[in-house]
MITORTI-900924 format. One record per residue (C-alpha): residue in one letter; x, y, z. Coordinates in steps of 0.25 Angstrom, whole numbers. Example, Ala and Ser with C-alpha at 12.3 -4.5 7.8 and 13.67 -1.06 7.14 Angstrom:
REM MITORTI-900924
["a", [49, -18, 31]]
["s", [55, -4, 29]]
***
This chain:
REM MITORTI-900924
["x", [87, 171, -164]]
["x", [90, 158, -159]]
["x", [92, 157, -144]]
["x", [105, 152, -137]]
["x", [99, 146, -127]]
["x", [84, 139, -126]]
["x", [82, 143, -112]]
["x", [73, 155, -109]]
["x", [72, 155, -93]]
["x", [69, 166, -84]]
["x", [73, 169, -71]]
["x", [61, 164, -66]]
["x", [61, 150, -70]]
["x", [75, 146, -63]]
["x", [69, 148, -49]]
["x", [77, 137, -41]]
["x", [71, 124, -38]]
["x", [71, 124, -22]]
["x", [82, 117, -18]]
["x", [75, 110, -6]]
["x", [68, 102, -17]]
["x", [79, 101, -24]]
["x", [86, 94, -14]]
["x", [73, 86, -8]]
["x", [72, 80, -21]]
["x", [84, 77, -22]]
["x", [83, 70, -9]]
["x", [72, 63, -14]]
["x", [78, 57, -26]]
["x", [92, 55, -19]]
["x", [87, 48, -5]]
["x", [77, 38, -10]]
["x", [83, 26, -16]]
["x", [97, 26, -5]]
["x", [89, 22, 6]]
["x", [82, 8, 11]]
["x", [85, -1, 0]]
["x", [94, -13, -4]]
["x", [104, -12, -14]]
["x", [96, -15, -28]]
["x", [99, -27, -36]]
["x", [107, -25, -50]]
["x", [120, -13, -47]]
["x", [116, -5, -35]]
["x", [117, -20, -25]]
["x", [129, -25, -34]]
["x", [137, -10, -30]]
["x", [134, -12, -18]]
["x", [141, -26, -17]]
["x", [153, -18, -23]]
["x", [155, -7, -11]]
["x", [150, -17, -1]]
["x", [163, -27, -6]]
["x", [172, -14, -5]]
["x", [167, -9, 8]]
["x", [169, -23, 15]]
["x", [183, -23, 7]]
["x", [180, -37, 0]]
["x", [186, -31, -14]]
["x", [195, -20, -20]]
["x", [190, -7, -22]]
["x", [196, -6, -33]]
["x", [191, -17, -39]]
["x", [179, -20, -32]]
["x", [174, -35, -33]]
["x", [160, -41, -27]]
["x", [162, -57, -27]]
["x", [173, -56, -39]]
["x", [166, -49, -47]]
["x", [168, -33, -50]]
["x", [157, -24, -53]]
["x", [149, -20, -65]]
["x", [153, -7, -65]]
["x", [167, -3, -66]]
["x", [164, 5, -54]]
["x", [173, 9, -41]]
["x", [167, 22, -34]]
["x", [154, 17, -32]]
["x", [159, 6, -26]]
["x", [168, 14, -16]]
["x", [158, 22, -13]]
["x", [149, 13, -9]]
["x", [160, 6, -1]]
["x", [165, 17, 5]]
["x", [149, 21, 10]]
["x", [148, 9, 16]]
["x", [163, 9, 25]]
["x", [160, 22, 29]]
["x", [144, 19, 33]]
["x", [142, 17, 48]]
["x", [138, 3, 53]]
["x", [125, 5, 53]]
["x", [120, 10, 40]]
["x", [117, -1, 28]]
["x", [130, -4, 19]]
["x", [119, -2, 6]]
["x", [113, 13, 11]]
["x", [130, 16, 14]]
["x", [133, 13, 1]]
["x", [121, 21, -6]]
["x", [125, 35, 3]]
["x", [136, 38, -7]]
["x", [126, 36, -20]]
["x", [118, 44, -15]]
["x", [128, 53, -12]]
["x", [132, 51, -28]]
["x", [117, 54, -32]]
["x", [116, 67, -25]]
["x", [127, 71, -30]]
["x", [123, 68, -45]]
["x", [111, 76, -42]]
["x", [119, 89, -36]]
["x", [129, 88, -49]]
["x", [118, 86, -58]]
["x", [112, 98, -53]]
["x", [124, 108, -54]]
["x", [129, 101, -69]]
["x", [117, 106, -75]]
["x", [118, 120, -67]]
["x", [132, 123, -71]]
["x", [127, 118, -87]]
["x", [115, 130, -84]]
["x", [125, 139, -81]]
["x", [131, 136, -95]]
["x", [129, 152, -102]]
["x", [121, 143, -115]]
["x", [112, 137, -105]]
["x", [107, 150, -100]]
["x", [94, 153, -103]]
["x", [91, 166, -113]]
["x", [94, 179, -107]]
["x", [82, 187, -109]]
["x", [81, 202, -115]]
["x", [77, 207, -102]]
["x", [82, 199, -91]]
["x", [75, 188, -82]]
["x", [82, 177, -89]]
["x", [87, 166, -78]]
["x", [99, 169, -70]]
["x", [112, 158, -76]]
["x", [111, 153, -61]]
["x", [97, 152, -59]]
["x", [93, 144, -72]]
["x", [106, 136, -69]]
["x", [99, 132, -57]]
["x", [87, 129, -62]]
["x", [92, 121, -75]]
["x", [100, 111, -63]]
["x", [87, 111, -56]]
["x", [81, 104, -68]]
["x", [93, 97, -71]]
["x", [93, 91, -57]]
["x", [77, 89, -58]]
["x", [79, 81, -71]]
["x", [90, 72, -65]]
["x", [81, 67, -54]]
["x", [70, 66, -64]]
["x", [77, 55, -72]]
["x", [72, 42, -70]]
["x", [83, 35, -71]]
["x", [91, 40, -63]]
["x", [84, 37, -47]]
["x", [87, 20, -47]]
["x", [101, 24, -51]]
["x", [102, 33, -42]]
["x", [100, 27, -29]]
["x", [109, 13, -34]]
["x", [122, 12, -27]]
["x", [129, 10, -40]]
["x", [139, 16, -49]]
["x", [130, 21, -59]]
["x", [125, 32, -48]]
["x", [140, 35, -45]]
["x", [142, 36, -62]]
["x", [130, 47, -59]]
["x", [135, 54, -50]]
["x", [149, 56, -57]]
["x", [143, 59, -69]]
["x", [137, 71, -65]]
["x", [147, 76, -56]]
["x", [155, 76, -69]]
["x", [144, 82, -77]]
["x", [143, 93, -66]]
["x", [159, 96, -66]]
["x", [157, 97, -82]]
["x", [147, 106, -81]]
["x", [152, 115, -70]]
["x", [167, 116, -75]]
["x", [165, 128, -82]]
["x", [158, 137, -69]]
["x", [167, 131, -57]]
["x", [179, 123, -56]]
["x", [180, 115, -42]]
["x", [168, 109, -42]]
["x", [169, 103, -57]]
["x", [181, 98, -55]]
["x", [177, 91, -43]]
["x", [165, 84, -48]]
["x", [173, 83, -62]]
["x", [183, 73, -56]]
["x", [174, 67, -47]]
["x", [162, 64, -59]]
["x", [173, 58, -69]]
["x", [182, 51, -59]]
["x", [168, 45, -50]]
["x", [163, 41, -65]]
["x", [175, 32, -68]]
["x", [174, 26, -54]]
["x", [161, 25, -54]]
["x", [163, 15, -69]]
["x", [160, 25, -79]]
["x", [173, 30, -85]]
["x", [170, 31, -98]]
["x", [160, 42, -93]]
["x", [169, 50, -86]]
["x", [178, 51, -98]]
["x", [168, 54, -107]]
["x", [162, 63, -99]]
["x", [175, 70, -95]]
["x", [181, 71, -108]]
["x", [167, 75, -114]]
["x", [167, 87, -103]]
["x", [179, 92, -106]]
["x", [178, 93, -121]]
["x", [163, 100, -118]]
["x", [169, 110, -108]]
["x", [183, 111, -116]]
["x", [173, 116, -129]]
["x", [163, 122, -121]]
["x", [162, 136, -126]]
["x", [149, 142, -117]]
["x", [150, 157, -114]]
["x", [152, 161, -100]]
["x", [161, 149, -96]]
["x", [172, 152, -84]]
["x", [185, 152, -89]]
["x", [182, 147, -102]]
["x", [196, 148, -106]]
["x", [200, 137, -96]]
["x", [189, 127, -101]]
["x", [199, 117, -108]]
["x", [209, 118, -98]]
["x", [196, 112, -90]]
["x", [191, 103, -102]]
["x", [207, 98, -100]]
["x", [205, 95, -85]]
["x", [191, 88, -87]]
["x", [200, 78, -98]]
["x", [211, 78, -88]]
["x", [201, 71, -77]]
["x", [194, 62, -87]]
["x", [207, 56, -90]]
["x", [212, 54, -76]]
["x", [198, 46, -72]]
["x", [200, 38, -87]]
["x", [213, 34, -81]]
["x", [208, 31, -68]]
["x", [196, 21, -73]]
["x", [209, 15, -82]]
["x", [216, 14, -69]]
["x", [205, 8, -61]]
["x", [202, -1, -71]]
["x", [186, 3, -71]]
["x", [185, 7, -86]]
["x", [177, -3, -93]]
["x", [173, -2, -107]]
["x", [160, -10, -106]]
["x", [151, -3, -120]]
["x", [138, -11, -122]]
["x", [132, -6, -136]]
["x", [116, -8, -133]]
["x", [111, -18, -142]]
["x", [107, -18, -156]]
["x", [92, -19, -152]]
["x", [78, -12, -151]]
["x", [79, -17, -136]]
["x", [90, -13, -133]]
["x", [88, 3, -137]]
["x", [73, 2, -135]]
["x", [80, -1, -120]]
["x", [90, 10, -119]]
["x", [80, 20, -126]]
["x", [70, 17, -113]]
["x", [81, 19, -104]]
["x", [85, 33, -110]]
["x", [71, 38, -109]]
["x", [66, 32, -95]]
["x", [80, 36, -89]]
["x", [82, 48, -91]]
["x", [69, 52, -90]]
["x", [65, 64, -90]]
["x", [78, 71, -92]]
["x", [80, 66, -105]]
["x", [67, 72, -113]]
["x", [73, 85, -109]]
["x", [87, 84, -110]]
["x", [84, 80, -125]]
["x", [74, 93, -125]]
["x", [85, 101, -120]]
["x", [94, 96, -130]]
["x", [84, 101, -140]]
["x", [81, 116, -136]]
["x", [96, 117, -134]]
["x", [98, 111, -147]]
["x", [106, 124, -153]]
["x", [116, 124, -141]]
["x", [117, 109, -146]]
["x", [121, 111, -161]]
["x", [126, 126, -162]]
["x", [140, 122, -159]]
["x", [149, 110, -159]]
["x", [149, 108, -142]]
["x", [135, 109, -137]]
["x", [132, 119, -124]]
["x", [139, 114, -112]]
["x", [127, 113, -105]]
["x", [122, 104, -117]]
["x", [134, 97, -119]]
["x", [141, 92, -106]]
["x", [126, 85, -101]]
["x", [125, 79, -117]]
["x", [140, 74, -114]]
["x", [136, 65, -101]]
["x", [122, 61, -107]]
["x", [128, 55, -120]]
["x", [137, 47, -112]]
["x", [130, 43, -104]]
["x", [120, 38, -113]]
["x", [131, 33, -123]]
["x", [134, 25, -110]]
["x", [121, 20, -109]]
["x", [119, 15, -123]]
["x", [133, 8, -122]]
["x", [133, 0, -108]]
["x", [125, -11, -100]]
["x", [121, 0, -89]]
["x", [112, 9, -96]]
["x", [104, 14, -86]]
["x", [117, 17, -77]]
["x", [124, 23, -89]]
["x", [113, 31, -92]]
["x", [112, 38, -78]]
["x", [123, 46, -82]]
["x", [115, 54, -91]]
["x", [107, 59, -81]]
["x", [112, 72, -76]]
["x", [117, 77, -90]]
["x", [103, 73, -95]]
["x", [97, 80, -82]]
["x", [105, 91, -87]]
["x", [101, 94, -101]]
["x", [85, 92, -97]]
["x", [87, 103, -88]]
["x", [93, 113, -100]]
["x", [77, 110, -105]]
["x", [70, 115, -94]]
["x", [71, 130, -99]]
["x", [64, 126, -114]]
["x", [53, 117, -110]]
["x", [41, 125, -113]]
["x", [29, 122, -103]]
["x", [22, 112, -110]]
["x", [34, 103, -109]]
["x", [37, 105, -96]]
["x", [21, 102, -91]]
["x", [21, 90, -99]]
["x", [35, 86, -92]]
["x", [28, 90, -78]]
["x", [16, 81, -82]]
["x", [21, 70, -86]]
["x", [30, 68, -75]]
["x", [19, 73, -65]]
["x", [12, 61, -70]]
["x", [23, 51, -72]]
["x", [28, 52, -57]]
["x", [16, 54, -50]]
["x", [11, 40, -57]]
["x", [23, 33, -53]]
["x", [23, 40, -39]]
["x", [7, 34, -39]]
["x", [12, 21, -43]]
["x", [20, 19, -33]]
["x", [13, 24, -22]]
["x", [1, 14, -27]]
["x", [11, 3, -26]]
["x", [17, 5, -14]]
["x", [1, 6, -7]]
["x", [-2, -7, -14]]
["x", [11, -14, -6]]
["x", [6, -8, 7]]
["x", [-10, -10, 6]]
["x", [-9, -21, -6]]
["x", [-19, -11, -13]]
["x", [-20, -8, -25]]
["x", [-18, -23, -27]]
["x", [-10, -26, -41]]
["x", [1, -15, -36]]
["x", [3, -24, -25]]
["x", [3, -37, -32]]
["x", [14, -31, -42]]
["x", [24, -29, -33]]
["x", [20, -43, -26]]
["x", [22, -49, -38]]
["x", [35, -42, -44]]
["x", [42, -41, -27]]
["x", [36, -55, -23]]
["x", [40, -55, -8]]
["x", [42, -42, -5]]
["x", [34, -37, 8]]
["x", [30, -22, 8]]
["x", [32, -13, 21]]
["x", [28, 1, 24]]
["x", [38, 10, 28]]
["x", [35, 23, 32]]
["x", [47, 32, 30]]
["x", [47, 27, 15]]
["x", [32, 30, 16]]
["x", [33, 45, 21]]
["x", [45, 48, 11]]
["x", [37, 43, 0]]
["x", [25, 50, 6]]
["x", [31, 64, 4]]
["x", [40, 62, -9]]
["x", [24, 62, -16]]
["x", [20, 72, -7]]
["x", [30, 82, -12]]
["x", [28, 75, -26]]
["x", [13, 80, -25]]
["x", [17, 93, -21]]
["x", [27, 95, -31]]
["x", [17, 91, -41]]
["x", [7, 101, -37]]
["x", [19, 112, -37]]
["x", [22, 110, -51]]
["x", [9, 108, -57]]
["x", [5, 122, -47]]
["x", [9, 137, -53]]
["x", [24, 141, -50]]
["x", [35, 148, -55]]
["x", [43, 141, -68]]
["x", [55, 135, -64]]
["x", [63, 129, -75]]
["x", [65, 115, -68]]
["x", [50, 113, -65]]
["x", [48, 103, -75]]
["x", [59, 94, -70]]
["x", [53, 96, -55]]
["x", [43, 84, -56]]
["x", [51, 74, -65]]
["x", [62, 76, -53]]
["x", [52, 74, -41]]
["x", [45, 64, -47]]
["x", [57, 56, -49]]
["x", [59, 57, -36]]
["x", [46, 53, -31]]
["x", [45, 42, -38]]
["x", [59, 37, -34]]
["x", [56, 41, -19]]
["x", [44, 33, -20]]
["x", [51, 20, -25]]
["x", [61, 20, -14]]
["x", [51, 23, -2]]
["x", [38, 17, -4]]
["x", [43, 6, -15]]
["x", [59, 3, -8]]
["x", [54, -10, -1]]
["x", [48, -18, -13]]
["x", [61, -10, -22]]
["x", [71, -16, -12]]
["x", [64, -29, -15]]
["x", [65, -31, -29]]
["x", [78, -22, -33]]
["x", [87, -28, -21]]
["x", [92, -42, -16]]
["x", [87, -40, -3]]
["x", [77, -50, -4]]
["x", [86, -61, -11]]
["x", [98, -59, -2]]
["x", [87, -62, 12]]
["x", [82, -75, 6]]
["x", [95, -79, 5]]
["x", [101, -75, 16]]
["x", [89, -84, 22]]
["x", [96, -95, 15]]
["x", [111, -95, 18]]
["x", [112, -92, 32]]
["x", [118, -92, 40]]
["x", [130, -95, 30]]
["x", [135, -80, 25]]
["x", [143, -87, 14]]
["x", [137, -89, 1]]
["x", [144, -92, -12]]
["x", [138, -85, -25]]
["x", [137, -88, -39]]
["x", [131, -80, -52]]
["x", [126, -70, -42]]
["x", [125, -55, -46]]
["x", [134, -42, -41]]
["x", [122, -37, -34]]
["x", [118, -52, -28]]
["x", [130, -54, -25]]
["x", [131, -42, -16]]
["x", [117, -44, -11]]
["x", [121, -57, -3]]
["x", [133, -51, 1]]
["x", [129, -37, 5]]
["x", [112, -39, 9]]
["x", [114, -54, 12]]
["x", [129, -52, 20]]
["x", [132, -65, 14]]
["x", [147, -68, 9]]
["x", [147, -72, -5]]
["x", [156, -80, -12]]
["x", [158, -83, -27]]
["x", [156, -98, -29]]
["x", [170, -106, -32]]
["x", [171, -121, -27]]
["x", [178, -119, -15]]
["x", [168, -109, -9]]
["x", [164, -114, 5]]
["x", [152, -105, 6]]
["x", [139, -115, 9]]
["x", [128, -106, 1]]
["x", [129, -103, -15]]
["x", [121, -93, -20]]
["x", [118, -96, -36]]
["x", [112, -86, -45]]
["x", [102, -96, -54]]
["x", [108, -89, -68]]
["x", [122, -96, -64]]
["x", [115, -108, -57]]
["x", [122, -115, -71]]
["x", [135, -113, -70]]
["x", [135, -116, -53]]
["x", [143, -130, -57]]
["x", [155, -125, -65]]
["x", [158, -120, -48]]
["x", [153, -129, -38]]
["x", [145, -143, -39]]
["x", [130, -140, -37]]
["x", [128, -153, -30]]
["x", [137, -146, -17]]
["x", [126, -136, -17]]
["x", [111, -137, -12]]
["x", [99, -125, -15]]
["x", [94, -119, -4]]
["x", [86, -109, -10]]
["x", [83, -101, -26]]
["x", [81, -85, -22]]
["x", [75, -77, -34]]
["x", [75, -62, -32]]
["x", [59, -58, -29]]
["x", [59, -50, -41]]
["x", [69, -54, -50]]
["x", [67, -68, -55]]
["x", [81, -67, -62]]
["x", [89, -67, -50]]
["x", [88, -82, -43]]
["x", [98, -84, -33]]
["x", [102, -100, -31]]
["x", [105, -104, -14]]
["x", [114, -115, -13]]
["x", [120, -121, 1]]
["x", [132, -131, 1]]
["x", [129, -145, 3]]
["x", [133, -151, 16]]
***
């Protein structure tokens, strides 16, 4: 007889994961990367010029402008967000670290609503693990537990997910909401309050956050999977359309609102007809989603009958397929990829975990082994780098990141040193405890991709922050510069970037104008790409160069100095 479920678990193998590591790990993951740094160069330095101009009341919030131009991303919560961080801040605290606090706030809580999505999916009745003939099957609240352990565990592990992550941006926002919505879709049938809440808040944060053609997919979507949901044991199943009819009723009340607000976009960008092009996308699915998705496509295979032996997939199945297809139809159709794909990510989290309870031991091994291998190698390697800047041996390490950071002058530091320090100790030990005898726990295979994650990100933003600062931000630039035009703060500006723009103006606290022929401003500032079309504005002859600033480690961006001629 063929089995309704593949999961054959007993009671023993859902012993919780302590929730003191749980929430260390977390933390581990969470903190690093908010803390000591420079806004990076590219999205996370170009949002923040965006709050920074609306906390210092410079432009709309409805609209929101940084020197004429609005922003990529049809985007306003983010914005406000940010903003609002940095009014409330006191005087003393970095505007940058005030507007990271609410991100970080928005990346915890992707974690928590991650977490309890895939519990309340567990709970599902056709998730359950076979009752066996003479009891000692797992308790329905205990092997919940344990599948949003692993589902948690799998989410961290993701590699794509830590630079993200810690950008203050409106992809992390998108993230956020997105699992909240996922959570309020997979709670709805157990509780009421709590749903709701996280329902409205996920599909209205979504369409603020720029992506309202995910929030009305995603609702309508939930409602047609909750309205055909058929799974035994629901509560109140007789009331589940009247719920599938509210879930549309909010979807089309956030449609209108992103109509209303003028931030719906229809902006599809078919991937080229080309090797390249897929070869590209192809890397990008497998290194980002890496290593939930070898398991979530395991998952779909041992759950294969709960796929095909009726018209709606289980609910546990279907509403984690739901977001996962969108966002990776997203992802195949718009410039952002990588942004669009980090929605995937709990859903994907979520079906990997439905695997943990059919991988038979030699799979699992192989999953601890290669990861064991993977991240302690990475972990080594930048612990070997980071020696070479403080002693210059080995040598070649040394001479790399001299030759890719020319300029850069490494310090030590000790707190980053003793944090670093004991992120490997505990990775050590937590090596020895998985490779040592102890009781099965279902969510054991996912303990080391998670930690390891998180050790190798913790290490990046400790012991490798200075030289990361140096090449991923304009802090550099913006101090060479600075050198330059003073004392005069007021600087016109022309083919310069979003996030150059808000570089001078937010790291520089230089007033930058756009270029016009009445400017009165003494110093231009030319980006070299746009040098060309500098006559069509001014005459170059009123103009003298003072200095050409080329970014240490991107030759692309060289930046033109220019000061009026007396």
């Amino acid at each position: 007889m063929t089995q309704t479920t593949p999961a054959i678990v007993a009671q023993g193998a859902v012993r919780r994961l302590p929730r003191l590591a749980l929430l260390l790990l977390c933390m581990a993951y969470v903190l690093p990367g908010f803390f000591g740094r420079a806004p990076w160069k590219g999205a996370d330095i170009t949002a923040f010029g965006y709050m920074a101009e609306l906390a210092h009341g410079h432009t709309q919030w409805l609209a929101p402008q940084l020197l004429g131009l609005a922003p990529e991303v049809d985007a306003l919560l983010p914005y406000w967000l940010g903003a609002w961080a940095m009014q409330l801040a006191p005087t003393w605290l970095a505007s940058d670290f005030a507007a990271r606090i609410p991100f970080g706030l928005l990346l915890t809580l992707a974690l928590v609503a991650t977490w309890y999505g895939t519990y309340y999916l567990a709970r599902n009745t056709e998730a359950q693990p076979v009752a066996f003939a003479f009891g000692g099957e797992a308790l329905p609240a205990d092997y919940a537990c344990a599948i949003a352990d692993g589902g948690l565990l799998a989410f961290i592990a993701c590699l794509g997910l830590a630079q993200l992550s810690h950008e203050t941006t409106p992809a992390l926002a998108q993230l956020c909401f997105a699992a909240l919505s996922f959570f309020a879709l997979a709670a709805l049938p157990y509780r009421t309050v709590a749903p709701i809440v996280a329902g409205i808040l996920g599909l209205l944060g979504l369409t603020l956050s720029g992506a309202p053609t995910v929030a009305l997919l995603l609702g309508s979507g939930g409602a047609l999977i909750h309205a055909l949901d058929r799974s035994p044991g629901r509560k109140d199943p007789s009331q589940q359309g009247l719920w599938a009819a509210g879930i549309v009723l909010v979807t089309a009340l956030v449609a209108l609102l992103a109509i209303r607000l003028d931030v719906w976009r229809w902006r599809i960008d078919l991937p080229e007809a080309s090797w390249a092009e897929w070869r590209s996308l192809g890397r990008l699915l497998l290194w980002f989603t890496w290593p939930a998705w070898p398991l979530a496509l395991w998952t779909l295979w041992r759950w294969r009958h709960q796929l095909l032996r009726r018209a709606l997939p289980s609910r546990h199945l279907a509403l984690p397929l739901w977001l996962a297809g969108i966002a990776i139809g997203a992802t195949l159709t718009t410039g952002s990829a990588d942004r669009s794909l980090l929605l995937a990510l709990p859903a994907l989290a979520a079906l990997a975990a439905f695997s943990l309870p059919t991988l038979g031991r030699s799979v699992a091994a192989l999953v601890d082994w290669f990861t064991l291998l993977f991240f302690s190698g990475w972990a080594f390697v930048i612990w070997v780098i980071w020696i070479a800047l403080q002693t210059g041996v080995p040598k070649q390490p040394a001479a790399n990141v001299a030759r890719l950071a020319p300029g850069f002058e490494h310090s030590f530091s000790l707190l980053p040193f003793v944090v670093a320090i004991a992120g490997t100790l505990a990775w050590a030990w937590l090596v020895k405890w998985r490779v040592g005898r102890h009781r099965a726990a279902i969510w054991k295979s996912l303990v080391l991709p998670a930690s390891g994650a998180a050790l190798c990100w913790l290490l990046l933003m400790t012991l490798w922050l200075p030289v990361l600062d140096f090449a991923r931000s304009y802090t550099s630039v913006v101090q060479r510069a600075t050198r330059v035009l003073q004392p005069s703060p007021c600087v016109q500006a022309h083919g310069l970037s979003r996030g150059q723009t808000a570089a001078f103006q937010f790291q520089g606290h230089l007033n930058v104008k756009a270029l016009s022929p009445e400017g009165t401003c003494p110093w231009l500032i030319v980006n070299k790409d746009n040098l060309s079309t500098l006559p069509e504005i001014i005459n170059p002859a009123d103009w003298n160069l003072q200095d050409n600033i080329r970014h240490p480690t991107d030759r692309d961006e060289n930046l033109l100095i220019y000061q009026r001629a007396r």
